[in-house]
C-alpha positions in Angstrom: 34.3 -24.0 -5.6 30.8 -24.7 -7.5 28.1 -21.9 -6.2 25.5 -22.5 -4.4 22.4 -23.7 -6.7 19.4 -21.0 -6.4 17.4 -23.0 -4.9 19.5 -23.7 -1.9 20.1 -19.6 -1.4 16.7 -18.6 -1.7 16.0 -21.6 0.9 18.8 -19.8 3.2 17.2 -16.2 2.5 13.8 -17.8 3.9 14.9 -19.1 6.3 17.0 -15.8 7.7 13.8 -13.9 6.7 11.6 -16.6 9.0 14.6 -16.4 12.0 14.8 -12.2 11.8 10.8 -12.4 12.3 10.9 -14.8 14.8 13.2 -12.0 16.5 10.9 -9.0 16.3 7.7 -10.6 17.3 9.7 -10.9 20.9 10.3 -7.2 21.1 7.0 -5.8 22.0 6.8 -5.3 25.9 3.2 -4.7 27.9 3.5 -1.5 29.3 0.4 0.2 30.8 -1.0 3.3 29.0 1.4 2.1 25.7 -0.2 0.5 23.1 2.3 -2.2 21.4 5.6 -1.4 20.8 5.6 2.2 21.3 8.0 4.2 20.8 12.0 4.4 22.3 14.3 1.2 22.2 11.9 -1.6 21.2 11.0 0.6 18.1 14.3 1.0 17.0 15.4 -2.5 17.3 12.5 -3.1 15.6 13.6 -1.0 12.4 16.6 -2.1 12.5 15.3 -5.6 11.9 13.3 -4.3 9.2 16.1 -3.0 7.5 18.1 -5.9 7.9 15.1 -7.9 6.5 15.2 -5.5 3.8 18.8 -6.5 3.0 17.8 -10.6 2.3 15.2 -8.9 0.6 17.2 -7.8 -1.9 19.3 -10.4 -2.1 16.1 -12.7 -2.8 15.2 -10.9 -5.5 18.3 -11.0 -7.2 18.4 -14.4 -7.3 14.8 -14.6 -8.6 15.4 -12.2 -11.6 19.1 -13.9 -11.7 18.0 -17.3 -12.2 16.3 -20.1 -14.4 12.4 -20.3 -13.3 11.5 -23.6 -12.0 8.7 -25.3 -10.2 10.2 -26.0 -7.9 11.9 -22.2 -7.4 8.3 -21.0 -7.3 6.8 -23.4 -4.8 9.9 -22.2 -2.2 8.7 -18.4 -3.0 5.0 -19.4 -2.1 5.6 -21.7 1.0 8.4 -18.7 2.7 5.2 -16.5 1.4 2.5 -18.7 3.9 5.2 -19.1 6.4 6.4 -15.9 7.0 2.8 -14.6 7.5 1.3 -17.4 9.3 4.2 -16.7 11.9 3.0 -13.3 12.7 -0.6 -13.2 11.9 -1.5 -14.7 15.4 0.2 -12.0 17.6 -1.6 -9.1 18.4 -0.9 -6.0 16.2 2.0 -3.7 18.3 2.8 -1.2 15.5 -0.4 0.6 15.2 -4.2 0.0 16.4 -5.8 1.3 13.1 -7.2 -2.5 13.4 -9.7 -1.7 15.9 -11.1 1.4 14.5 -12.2 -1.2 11.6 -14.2 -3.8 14.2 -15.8 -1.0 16.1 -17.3 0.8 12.4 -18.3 -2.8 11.7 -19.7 -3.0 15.1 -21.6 0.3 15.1 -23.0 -0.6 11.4 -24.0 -4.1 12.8 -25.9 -1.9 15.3 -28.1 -0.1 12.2 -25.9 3.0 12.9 -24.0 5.0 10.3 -20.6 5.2 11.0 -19.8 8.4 9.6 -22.2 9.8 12.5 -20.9 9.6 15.6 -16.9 9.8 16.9 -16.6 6.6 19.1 -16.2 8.4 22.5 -20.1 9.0 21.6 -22.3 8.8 24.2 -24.8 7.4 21.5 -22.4 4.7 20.8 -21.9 3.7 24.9 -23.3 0.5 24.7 -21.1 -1.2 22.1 -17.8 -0.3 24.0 -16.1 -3.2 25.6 -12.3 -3.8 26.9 -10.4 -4.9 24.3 -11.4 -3.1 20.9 -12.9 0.1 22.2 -9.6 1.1 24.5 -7.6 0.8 21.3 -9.5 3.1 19.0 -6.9 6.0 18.0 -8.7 9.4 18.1 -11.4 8.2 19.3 -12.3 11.0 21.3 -12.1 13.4 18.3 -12.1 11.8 14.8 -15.0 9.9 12.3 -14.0 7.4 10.9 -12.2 8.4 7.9 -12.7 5.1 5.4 -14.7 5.0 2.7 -17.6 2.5 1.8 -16.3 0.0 0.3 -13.9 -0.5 3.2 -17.1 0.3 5.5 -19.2 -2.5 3.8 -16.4 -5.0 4.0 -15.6 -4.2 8.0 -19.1 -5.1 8.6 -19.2 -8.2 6.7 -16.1 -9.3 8.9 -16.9 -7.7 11.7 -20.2 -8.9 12.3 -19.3 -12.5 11.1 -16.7 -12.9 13.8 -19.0 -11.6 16.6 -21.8 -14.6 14.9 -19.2 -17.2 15.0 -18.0 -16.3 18.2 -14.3 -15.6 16.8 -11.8 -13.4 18.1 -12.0 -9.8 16.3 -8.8 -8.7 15.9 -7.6 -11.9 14.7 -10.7 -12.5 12.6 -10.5 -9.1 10.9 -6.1 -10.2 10.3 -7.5 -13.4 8.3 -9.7 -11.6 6.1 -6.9 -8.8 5.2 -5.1 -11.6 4.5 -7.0 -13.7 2.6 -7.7 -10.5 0.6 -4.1 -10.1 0.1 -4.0 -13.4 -1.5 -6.4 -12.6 -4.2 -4.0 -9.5 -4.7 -1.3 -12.2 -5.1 -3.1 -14.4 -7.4 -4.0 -11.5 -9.6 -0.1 -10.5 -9.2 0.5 -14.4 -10.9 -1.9 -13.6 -13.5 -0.4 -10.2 -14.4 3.2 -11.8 -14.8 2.0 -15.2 -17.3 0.4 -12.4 -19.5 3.6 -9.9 -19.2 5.3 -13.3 -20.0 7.3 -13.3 -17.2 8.5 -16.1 -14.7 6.0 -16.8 -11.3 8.8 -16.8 -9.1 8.7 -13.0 -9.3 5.6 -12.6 -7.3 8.6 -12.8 -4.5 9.2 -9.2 -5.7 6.3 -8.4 -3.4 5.2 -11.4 -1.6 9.0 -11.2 0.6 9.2 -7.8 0.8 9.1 -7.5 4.6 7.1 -4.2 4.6 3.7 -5.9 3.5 4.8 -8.8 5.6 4.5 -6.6 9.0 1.8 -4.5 7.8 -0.7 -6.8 6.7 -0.1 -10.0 8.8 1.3 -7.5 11.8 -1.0 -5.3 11.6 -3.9 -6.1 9.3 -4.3 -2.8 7.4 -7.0 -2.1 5.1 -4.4 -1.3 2.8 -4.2 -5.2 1.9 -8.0 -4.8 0.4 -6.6 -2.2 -2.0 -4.1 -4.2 -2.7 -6.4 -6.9 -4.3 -8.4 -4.5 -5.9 -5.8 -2.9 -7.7 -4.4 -6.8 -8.9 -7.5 -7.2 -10.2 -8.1 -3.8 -11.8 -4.6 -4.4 -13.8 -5.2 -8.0 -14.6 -8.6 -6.8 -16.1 -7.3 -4.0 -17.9 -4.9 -5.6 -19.2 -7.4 -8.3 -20.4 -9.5 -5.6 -22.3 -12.3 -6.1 -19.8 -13.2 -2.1 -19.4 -16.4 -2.6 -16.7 -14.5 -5.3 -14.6 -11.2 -2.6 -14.6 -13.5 0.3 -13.9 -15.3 -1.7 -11.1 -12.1 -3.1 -9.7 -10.7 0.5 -9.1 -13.9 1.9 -7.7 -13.9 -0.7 -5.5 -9.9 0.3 -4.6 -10.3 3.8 -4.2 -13.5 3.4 -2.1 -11.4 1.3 0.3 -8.0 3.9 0.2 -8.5 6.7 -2.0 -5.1 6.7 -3.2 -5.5 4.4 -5.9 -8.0 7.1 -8.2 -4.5 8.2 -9.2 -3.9 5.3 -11.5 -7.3 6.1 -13.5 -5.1 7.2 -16.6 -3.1 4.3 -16.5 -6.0 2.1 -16.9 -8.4 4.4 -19.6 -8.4 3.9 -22.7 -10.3 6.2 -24.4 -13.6 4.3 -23.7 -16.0 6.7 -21.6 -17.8 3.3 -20.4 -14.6 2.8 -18.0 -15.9 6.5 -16.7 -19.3 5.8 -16.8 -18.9 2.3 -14.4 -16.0 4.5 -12.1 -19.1 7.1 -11.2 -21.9 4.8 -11.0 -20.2 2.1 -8.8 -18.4 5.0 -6.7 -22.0 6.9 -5.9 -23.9 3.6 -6.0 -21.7 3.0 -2.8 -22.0 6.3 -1.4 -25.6 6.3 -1.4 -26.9 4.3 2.0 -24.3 6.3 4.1 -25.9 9.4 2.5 -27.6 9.9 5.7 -24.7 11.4 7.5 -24.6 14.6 5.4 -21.6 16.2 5.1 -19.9 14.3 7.8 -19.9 11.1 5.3 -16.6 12.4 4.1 -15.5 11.4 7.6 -11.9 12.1 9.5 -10.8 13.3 5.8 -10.4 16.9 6.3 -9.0 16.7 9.5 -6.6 14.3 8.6 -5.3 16.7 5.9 -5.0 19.5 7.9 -3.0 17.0 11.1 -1.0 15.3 8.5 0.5 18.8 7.3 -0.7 18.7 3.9 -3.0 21.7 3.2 -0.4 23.8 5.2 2.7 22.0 3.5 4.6 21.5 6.6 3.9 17.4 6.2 5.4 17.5 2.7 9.0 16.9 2.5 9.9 18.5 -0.8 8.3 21.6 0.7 9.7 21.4 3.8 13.4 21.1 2.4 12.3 24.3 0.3 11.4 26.1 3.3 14.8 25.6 4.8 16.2 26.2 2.2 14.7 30.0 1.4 11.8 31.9 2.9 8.2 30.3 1.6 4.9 32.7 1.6 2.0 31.5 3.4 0.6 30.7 0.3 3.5 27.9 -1.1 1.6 25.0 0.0 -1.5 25.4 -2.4 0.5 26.4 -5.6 2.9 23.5 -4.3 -0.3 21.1 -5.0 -1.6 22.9 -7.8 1.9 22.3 -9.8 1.1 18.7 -8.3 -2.5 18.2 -9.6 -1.0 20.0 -12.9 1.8 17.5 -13.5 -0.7 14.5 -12.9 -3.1 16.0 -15.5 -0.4 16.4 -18.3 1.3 12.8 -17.0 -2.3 11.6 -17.4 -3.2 13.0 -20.9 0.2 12.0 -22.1 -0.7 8.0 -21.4 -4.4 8.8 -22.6 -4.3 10.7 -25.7 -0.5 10.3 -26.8 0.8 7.5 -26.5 -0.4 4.4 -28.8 -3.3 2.1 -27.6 -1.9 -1.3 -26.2 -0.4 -3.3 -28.7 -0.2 -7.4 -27.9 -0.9 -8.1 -24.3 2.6 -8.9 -22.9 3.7 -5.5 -24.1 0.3 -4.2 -23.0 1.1 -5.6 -19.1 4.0 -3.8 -19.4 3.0 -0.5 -20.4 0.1 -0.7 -18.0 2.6 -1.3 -15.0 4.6 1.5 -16.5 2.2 4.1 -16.4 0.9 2.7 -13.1 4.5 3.4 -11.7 5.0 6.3 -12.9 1.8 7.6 -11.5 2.3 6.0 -8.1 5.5 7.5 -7.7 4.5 10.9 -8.7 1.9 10.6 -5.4 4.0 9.0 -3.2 7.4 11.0 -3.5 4.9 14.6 -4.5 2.6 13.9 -1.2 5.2 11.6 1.1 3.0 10.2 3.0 4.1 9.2 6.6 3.1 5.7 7.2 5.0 2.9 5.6 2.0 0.8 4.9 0.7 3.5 2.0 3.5 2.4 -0.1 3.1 -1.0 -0.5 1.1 -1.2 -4.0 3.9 0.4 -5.7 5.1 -3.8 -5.7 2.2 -4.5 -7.3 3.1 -3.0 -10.9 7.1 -3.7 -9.4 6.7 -7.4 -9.8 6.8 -6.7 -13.7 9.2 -3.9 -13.6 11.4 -4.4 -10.4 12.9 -0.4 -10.7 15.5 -0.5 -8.3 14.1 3.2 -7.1 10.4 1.9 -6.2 12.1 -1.7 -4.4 14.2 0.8 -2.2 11.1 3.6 -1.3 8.9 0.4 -0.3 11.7 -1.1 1.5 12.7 1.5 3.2 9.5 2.9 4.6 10.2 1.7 7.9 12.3 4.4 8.4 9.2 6.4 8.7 8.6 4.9 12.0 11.3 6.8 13.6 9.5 10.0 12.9 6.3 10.0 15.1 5.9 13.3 15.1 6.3 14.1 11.0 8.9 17.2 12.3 12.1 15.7 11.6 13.6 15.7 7.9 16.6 13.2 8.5 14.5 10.2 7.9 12.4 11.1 4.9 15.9 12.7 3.7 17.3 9.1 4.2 14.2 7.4 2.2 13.4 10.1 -0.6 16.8 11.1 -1.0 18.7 7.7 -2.3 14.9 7.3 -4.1 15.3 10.3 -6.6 19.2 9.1 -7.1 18.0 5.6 -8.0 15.5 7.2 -9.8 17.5 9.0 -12.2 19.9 5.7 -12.4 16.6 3.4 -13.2 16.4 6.2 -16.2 19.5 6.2 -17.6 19.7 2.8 -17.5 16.7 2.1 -19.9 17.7 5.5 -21.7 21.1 3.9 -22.9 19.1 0.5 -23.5 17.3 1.9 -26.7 13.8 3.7 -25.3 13.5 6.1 -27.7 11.7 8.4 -25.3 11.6 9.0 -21.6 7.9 7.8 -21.2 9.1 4.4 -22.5 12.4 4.3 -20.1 10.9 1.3 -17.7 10.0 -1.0 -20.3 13.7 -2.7 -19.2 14.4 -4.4 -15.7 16.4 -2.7 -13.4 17.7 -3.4 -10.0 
């Protein structure tokens, strides 16, 4: 029996993918005083799709690193790409309402207001409340915003567009994360001709059902990183130090994760520093006003996330079952953590070689971008899937089979609203460190002659 041509299976994984979302957009139920899907039966059906999802995933990419490239391979990648997301983006968000906290700080900026000022439930804010974006601000009773100004500027230029052309917000403000995410993707393109690697492999991320949700579910702000972090790789990796520096500014003003991959991208050129602080307090500077407070929700979130007390972190929270921590753990816990990204760091600085020819460059730039991104991810573990989706940015030239599964898997994280239990991190950390250790070895007993250069294979 001849097998199926690649072509024809990637067709039958889109098409499962496109069925399986068709599925989960029916599972939300209206329920008064519950935002979306909430939490209970719908949820869980709901992960289970996403794991299922996760499964043709897989299978998807295999086939892409499996098989010849071809046009015509790479035009089925991009159309399942428009498809899948066009199917969701026109249902409301039902897995979180961090959407409308983004309209309302464009709204209060549109009104001359600094949004780091007030909290929404405000009485100075009163006359920009309406019913459908105001009811659906989380914490809104409590928490400033917590965004920084890049992603402040950009929710007022969407924002405030919408309400001139008379366009639905939420919707609106779903496009624009979008079309964002599609300069992430064509930076993505870009990064893979110069690693010399096939197109098609923009699947690595552009299927991955976790972005799908997220970004066209739910249009996080996360998808603005995204693109900034494309394009701070591509320009890196093109030797253009102010357009890198800028490009990461720009991405850690919109999610302040992405200053962790500031090694990964200097190369000895103080410039690249010079740019980073200049662009960063540049954009600080008009919301000045606000004092103090202009650092926003950011503190508090720490402190309800469990991550100044270490009860949040898994790999501390496993140690604390384990024997009896002091008081004290969680701060030498993130010192060790703060240490290991300052010797990681200086080690891709100052030891190893400056990039050779650029294909090699790409890949030692996505290396060192990986390796740093997983430090954060599995040091801080994070509770919200979404964070973990520009690990497939630097993936798409090194699919580690470790990084595919973490992303992948992040929707187990929805079955722990309350950050107490350890089952479900266990169950995404856990097979994480063992893939890991296998994505490793595997490049080990491939010929790197050391462990920092263990990823210049692919692995899967």
């Amino acid at each position: 029996m001849r097998a199926p041509k690649p072509e024809l299976s990637l067709v039958l994984c889109g098409v499962f993918l496109a069925a399986l979302t068709a599925f989960g957009l029916t599972l939300p139920r209206a329920v008064i005083g519950q935002f979306g899907i909430g939490y209970g039966r719908p949820l869980d059906f709901f992960v289970a799709l996403g794991c299922v999802q996760g499964l043709i995933y897989f299978v998807a990419v295999l086939l892409i690193l499996r098989s010849k490239p071809s046009s015509r391979l790479l035009w089925i990648v991009l159309a399942g790409t428009f498809l899948l997301r066009a199917m969701i983006v026109i249902f409301p968000p039902f897995l979180s309402n961090d959407i409308y906290r983004y309209i309302w700080d464009g709204w209060v900026q549109g009104a001359g207001i600094n949004p780091y000022r007030y909290i929404p439930a405000d009485p100075h804010l009163a006359f920009l409340r309406d019913a459908a974006v105001f009811p659906n601000i989380n914490r809104a009773d409590y928490a400033h915003t917590i965004y920084p100004p890049a992603a402040e500027m950009i929710f007022f230029a969407i924002a405030n567009a919408a309400k001139l052309l008379a366009a639905v917000p939420v919707l609106t403000m779903k496009l624009a994360m979008l079309a964002f995410e599609a300069g992430g993707i064509w930076g993505m393109l870009r990064l893979l001709d110069h690693a010399g690697l096939p197109r098609t492999r923009i699947l690595i991320y552009a299927w991955n059902p976790l972005p799908l949700w997220e970004f066209a579910g739910s249009g996080h702000v996360d998808a603005i990183a995204i693109c900034f972090i494309a394009f701070a790789l591509l320009a890196a990796v093109e030797a253009k130090t102010k357009l890198s520096a800028l490009a990461l500014a720009a991405a850690t003003l919109t999610k302040f994760l992405p200053a962790v991959l500031f090694p990964a991208l200097w190369r000895r050129n103080w410039k690249f520093t010079a740019v980073f602080a200049s662009f960063v307090i540049a954009l600080y500077l008009p919301y000045l006003t606000a004092g103090k407070a202009v650092l926003g929700f950011l503190g508090g979130y720490n402190a309800q996330e469990g991550i100044d007390s270490g009860a949040g972190i898994f790999l501390l929270s496993i140690a604390g079952h384990a024997i009896d921590l002091p008081a004290y753990a969680s701060k030498i816990y993130l010192a060790m953590l703060v240490a290991a990204f300052i010797a990681l760091g200086a080690i891709m600085t100052f030891v190893q070689p400056l990039l050779p020819d650029r294909a090699a460059g790409t890949k030692i730039i996505a290396r060192n971008a990986l390796l740093l991104g997983c430090l954060l991810m599995a040091g801080l573990s994070p509770h919200y899937p979404w964070y973990y989706c520009w690990l497939l940015i630097p993936a798409c030239i090194l699919p580690w089979s470790s990084v595919l599964y973490l992303v992948t898997a992040g929707f187990l994280l929805y079955l722990n609203p309350t950050h107490t239990e350890l089952f479900w991190p266990a169950l995404l950390y856990g097979p994480f460190f063992v893939l890991a250790v296998v994505d490793m070895r595997a490049a080990k007993f491939s010929g790197a002659p050391n462990p920092m250069k263990f990823a210049e294979g692919d692995s899967i």
